[in-house]
N, C-alpha and C positions, 0 to 999 in steps of 0.2 A: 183771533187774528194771530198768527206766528208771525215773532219776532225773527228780521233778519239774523240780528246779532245778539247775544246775552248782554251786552253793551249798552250801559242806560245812562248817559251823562247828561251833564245838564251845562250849559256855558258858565257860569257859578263854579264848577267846582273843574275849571282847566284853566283858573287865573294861573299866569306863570312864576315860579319861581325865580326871585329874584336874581339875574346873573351875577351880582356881583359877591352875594352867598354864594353861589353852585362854583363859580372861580376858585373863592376862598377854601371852600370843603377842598375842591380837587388839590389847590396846591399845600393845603395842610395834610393829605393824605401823600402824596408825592414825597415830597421835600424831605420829612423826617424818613431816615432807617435809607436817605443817597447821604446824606451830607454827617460829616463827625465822626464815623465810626471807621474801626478796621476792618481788611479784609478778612469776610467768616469762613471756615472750612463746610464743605468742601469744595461743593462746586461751585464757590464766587472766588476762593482765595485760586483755586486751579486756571478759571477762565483770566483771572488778573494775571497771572506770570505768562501762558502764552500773549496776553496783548503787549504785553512790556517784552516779551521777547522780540516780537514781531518790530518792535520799535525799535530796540536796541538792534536791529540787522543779524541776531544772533541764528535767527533761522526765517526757512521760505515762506513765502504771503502764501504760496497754495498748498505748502505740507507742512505748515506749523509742528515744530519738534521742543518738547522740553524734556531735558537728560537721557535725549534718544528717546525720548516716550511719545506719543500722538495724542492726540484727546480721544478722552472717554466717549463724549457727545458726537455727534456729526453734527457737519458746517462752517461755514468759514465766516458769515457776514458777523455775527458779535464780535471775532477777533478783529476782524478790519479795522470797526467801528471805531473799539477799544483802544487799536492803534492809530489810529487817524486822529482821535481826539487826543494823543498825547502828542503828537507832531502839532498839533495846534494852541494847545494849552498855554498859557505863559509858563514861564521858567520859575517862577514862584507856586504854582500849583500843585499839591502834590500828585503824585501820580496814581494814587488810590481814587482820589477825588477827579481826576480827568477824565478816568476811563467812564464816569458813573453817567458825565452827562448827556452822552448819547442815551441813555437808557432811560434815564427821568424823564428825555423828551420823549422815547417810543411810547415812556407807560402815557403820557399825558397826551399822545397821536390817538394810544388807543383806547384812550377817555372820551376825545374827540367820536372818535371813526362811528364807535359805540352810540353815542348821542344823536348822531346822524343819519346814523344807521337805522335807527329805532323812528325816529322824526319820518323818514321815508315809507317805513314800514305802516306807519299808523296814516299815513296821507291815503295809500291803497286803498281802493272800494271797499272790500270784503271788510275790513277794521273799524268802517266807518260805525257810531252808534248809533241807535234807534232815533229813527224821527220822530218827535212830539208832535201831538194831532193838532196845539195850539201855539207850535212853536217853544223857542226857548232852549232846545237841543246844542249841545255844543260846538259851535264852531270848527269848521276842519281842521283848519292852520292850528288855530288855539288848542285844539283836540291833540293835534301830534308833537306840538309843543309840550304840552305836558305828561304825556307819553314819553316823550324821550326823556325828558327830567327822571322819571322815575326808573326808566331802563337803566339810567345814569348812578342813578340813588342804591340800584339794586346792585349795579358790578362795587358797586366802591361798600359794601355791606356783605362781598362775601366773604367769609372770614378765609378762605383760601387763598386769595387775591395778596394778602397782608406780605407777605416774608418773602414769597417766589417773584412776586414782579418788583422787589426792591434787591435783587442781586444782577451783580452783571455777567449775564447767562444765557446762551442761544432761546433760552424758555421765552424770553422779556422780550426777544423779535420772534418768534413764532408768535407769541400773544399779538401783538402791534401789526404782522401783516397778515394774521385772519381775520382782524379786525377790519382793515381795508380792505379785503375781500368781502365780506359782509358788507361793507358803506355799499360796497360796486356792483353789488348784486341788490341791492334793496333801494338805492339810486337811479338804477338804467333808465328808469320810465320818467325820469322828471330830469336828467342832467344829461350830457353827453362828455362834457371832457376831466371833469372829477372825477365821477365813475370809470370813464376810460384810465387814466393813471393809475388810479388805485388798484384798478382791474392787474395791471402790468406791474405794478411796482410791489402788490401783495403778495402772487404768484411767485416772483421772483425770490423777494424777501422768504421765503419759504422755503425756499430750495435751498440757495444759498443758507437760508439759517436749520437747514439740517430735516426736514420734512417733506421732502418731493412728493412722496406718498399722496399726502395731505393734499399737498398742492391741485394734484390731478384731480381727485377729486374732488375737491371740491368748486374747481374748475368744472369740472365733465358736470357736477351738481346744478352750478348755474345757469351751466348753458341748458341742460333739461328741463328749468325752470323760463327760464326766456322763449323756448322754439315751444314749449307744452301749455303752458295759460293762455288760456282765453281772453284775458284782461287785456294782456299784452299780445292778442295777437294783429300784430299789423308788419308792416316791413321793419321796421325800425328794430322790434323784436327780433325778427331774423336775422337780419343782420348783427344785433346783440349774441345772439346765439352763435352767430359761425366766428365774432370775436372771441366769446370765454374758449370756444374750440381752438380756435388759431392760439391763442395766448398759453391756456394748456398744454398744445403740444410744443412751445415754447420753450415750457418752463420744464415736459420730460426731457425735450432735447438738451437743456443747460445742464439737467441733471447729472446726463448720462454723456455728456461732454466730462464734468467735472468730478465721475463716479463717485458721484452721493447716492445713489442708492444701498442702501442697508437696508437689512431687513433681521427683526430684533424682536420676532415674537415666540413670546412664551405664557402661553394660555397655561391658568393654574388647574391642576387635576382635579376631576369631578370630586365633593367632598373634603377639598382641600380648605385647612384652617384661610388661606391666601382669599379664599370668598367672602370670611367674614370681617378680614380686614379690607378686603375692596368695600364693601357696604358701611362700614363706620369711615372711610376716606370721603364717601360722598355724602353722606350725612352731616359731617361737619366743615369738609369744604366747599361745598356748593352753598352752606346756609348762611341768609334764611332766602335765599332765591329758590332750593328746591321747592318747598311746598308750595309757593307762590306760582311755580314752573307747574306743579303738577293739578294746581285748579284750576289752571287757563286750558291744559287738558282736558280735563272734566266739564268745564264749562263749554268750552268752544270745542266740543268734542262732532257735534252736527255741520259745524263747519270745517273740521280737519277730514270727513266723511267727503268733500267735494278739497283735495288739497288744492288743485291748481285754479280753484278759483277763491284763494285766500293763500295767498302768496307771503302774507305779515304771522302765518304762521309753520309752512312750511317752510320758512328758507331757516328760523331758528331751528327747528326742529331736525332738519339733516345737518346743519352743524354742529348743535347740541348733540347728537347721535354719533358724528365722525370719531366727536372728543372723549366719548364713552366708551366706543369699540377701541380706541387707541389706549386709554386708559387699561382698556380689562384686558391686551393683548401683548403689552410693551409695559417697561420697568426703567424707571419710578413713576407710578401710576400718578402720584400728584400733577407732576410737572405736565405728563402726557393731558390731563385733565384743563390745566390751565387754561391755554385757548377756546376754552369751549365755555367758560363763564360768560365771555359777552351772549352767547345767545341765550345761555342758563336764565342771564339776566333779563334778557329780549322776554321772552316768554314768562319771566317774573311780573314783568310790566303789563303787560294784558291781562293777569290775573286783578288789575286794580279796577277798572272799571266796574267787574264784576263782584266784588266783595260786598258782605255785610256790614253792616256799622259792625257790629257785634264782632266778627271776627277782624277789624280793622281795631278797637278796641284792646283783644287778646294784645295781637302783636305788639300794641304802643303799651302795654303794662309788661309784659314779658322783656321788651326790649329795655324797659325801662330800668327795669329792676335787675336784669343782666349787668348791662353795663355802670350803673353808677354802682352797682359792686363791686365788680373790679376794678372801678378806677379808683374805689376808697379801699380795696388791698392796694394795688400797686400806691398809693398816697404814704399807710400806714406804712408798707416793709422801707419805701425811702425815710421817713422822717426814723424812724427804728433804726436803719444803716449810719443817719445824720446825726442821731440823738444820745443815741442808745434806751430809746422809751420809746414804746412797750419793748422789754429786752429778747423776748422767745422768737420775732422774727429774723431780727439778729445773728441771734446764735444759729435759729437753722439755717440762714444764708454761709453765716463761718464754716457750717459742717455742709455744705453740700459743694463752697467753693473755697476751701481753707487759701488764705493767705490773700485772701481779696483786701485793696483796703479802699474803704469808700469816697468818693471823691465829691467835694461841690461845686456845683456850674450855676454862676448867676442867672447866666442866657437860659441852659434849661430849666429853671425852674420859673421863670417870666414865660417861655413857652409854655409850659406846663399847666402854668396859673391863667393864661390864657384860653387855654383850651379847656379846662376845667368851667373856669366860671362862662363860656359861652354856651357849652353843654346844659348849665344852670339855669343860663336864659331861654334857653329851648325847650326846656323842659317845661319849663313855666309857661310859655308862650303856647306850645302844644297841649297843657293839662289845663290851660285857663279859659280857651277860647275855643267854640266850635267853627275852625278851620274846614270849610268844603272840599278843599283841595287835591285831586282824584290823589297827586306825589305824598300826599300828610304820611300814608301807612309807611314809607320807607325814607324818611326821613330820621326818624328815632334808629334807625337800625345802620344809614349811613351815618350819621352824625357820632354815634358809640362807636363805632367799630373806627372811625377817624381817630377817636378822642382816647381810646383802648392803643392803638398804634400809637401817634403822637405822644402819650403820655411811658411807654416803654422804650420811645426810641433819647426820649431825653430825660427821663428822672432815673431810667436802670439802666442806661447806655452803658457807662463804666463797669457794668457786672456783665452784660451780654459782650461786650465785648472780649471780657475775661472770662466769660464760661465759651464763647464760641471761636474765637481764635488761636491759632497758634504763636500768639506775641510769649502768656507768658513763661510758657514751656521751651522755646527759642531763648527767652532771655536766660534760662537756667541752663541753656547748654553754655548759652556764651560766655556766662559766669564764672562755670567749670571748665572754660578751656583759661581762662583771665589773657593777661597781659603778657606779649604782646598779641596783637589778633593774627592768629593762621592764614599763612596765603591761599590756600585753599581748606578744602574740609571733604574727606572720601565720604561717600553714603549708601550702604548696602541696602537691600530691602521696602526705600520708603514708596510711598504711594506719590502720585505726583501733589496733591496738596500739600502732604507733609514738606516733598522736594522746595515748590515754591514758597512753602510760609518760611524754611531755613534758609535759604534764599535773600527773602526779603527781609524777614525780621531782624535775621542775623546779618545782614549785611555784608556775605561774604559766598564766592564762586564754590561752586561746589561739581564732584564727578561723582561718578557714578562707577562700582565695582561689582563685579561677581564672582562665582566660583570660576567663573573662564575666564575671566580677566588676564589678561598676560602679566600687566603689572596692577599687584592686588595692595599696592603701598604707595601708590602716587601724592598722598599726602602727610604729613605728620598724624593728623585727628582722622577719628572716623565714626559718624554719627550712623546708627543703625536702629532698624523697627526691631523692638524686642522680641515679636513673636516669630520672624523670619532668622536673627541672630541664633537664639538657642537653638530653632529647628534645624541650624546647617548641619553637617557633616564634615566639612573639608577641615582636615585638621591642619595644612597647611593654610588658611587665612585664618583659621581659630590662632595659631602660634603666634603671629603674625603681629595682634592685637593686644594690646593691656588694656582690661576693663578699669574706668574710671569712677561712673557714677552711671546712676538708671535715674530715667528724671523721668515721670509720671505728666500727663495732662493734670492740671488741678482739679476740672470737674471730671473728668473719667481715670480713674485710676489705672485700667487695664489698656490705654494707650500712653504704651512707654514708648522714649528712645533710650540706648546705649549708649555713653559715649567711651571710646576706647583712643587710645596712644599708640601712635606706634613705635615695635617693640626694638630695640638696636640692632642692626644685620650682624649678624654672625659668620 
């Protein structure tokens, strides 16, 4: 007898994960790397000065300018965002932390969107498991319940997920309204007015946050999935269908109202070194969702042979796909890759039903062994920084970040210890008992990879913050300008992060010169990128200037600034 599906579960093993666990994971994953730290270069400390610009009135809601410059990125909705949440904040808030909290809620929307996304996908005929001849099969509900747990377990375990969805950056609402587009397309058949919102409020989010592209199609994607299955085909459907169309051509006309379209591809040359660093990008940021992704393939590969009548694996699958071709076509491939983890994860999560103990095993020793290793490095080089024993991690922290000096937080290290001994319990609880539980295999892999964050965002905060900011390279210029502080400061050459980390850190106005500059001495100081300074030619702004000091980054020694005087008019 052929089985409908590879899908063999039993109601035993789709008991639900506990929500008030699944809560805790998401907001210990959240929470650390928004809250206590500085703005990092490049593209968080960048996206922070246009939203404070936008606040301060200093330039327009729809051509955001800093030092005459535009952003790198397209999009306008994270500046808004950014700036609305400072107009809201108390006056006691600071403004690094204001901007963040729109974005802690997008990433925990598309925690959400994700979860539900998945819970719909698995409700579908085609997903359904194998019926036992005596009963005993697991439950629908209970069945997409635990389904979604694990789709859940798989986004928050990819290690690429960690550092991009905790900056505030057009990335973190591209992530948040594919996500909702996913919920809207994997919803239709069981909701009508979720699904519709999401439907309009993703699309749009999309546009606005710098991916039209995207938008369209993945728009034009649903709706071919709604008017083409059979499952779904009834009126309701159609009508679905001539929605994502209507909504799509929506979201090109806002586009192309508000000339977002770019187009930014650059496909790497056949045999180009650029392919094998595309293949180690996805190897370690998709993991451990891809392998997972790639045996729901293999498995459910008789039923991806009839797509439109399994719809809980093609609708991942052209999103996972959109994310891939945007990735291998457009730069920085990570970021481009981002949105595409929730369905990476979709398709990780139907690899569960079908695993072996044996290979459900692997993962939970592998995982295991991974991560409580590096949480007893990260342990050792803190108590090393705190103690001075063992002294050799130490020393190579002095030498890769000279003049660091390391600092104590009662709070992080109570987090820390927190996070530490529940991982303990987990382990024990998953190595002592045989757990049925279809979610068991990515539990150890979400719960590390929380506890790997968590534990770098508050026992090494004070070192990441000093190897990735510009604080304290800024404070060396400040240093070297002393008392009193300059009413402005000229700046030749800097990139806009550089512009806003002297900006902020340095707490003081700044212009901006060139060699066409009419007046190339508008201020006393003048801070310059070193490798643009020496390249000039103009001997009248070289005259112009007295070199004072060349201040280095302390982790990268080859990003200098100049700082120069200016010289008496003659």
């Amino acid at each position: 007898m052929n089985q409908p599906t590879p899908a063999i579960v039993s109601q035993q093993a789709v008991r639900t994960l506990p929500r008030w666990a699944l809560v805790l994971l998401c907001l210990a994953y959240v929470v650390p790397g928004y809250v206590g730290r500085a703005p990092w270069r490049n593209a968080d400390i960048t996206a922070f000065g246009y939203m404070l610009a936008l606040f301060e009135g200093r330039t327009e809601w729809m051509a955001p300018l800093v030092g005459g410059m535009a952003p790198q990125t397209d999009g306008l909705l994270p500046y808004w965002l950014g700036a609305w949440a400072l107009q809201l904040a108390p006056a006691a808030m600071p403004a690094e932390m204001a901007v963040r909290v729109p974005f802690m809620l997008l990433l925990l929307l598309a925690m959400a969107a994700t979860w539900w996304g998945v819970y719909c996908l698995a409700r579908s005929p085609g997903a359904q498991p194998v019926a036992f001849a005596f009963g005993g099969e697991a439950n629908p509900i209970d069945y997409a319940r635990a389904m979604a747990d694990g789709g859940l377990l798989a986004l928050i375990a990819s290690l690429g997920l960690a550092q991009l969805s905790h900056e505030t950056t057009g990335y973190v609402t591209q992530l948040a309204c594919t996500t909702l587009v996913f919920f809207a397309a994997a919803a239709m058949p069981y909701r009508n007015a979720a699904p519709a919102l999401a439907m309009l409020v993703g699309l749009a989010g999309l546009v606005l946050g710098g991916a039209p592209t995207m938008a369209v199609l993945m728009g034009l994607g649903c709706a071919a999935l709604a008017w083409l299955s059979p499952v779904e085909a009834t009126r309701a459907a159609r009508l679905w269908a001539l929605a994502w169309l209507g909504s799509t051509l929506l979201a090109g006309l806002l586009a192309t109202r508000l000339d977002l379209w770019q187009w930014r591809i650059s496909l790497p040359a056949w045999g180009s070194p650029e392919w094998g660093s595309l293949l180690r990008l996805l190897a370690w940021f998709t993991w451990p969702a891809w392998p997972l992704a790639l045996w729901t393939l293999w498995r459910w590969r008789r039923q991806i042979a009839h797509p439109m009548r399994h719809r809980h694996l093609v609708l991942p699958i052209w999103f996972a796909g959109l994310a891939f071709c945007a990735a291998l076509v457009t730069q920085p491939a990570d970021r481009a890759l981002l949105p595409g983890l929730p369905a990476i994860a979709t398709l990780a999560a139907f690899a569960l039903p079908t695993l072996r103990r044996s290979i459900s095993a692997l993962i939970d020793w592998f995982t295991l062994l991974f991560f409580s290793v590096s949480a007893i490095a990260i342990w050792v080089i803190w108590i090393s920084l705190q103690t001075g024993f063992p002294a050799k991690p130490a020393a190579n922290v002095a030498k890769l970040a000279p003049g660091f000096e390391s600092e104590f937080s009662l709070l992080a290290l109570a987090a820390a210890l927190a996070a530490t001994v529940a991982w303990c319990a987990l382990v024990v609880w998953r190595t002592s008992r045989n757990r049925a539980a279809i979610w068991k295999s990515l539990v150890l892999p979400a719960s590390g990879a929380t506890l790997g964050w968590l534990l770098l965002m508050s026992l090494w905060l004070p070192l990441l913050d000093y190897a990735r900011s510009y604080a304290p390279q800024v404070e060396q210029v400040m240093a070297s300008i002393g008392n009193p502080a300059p009413r402005c400061v000229a700046t030749y050459g800097l990139s806009r992060a550089q512009l806003i980390g002297l900006e902020f850190h340095g707490q003081v106005a700044t212009t901006q010169i060139s060699t066409t500059s009419k007046n190339r001495r508008p201020c006393d100081w003048l801070v310059a990128d070193a490798q643009m300074w020496d390249a000039t030619q103009d001997r009248v702004l070289l005259d112009g200037w007295k070199p004072v000091a060349r201040i280095a980054r302390p982790t990268v020694r080859s990003d200098q600034l100049i700082l120069l005087r200016k010289r008496p008019a003659r």
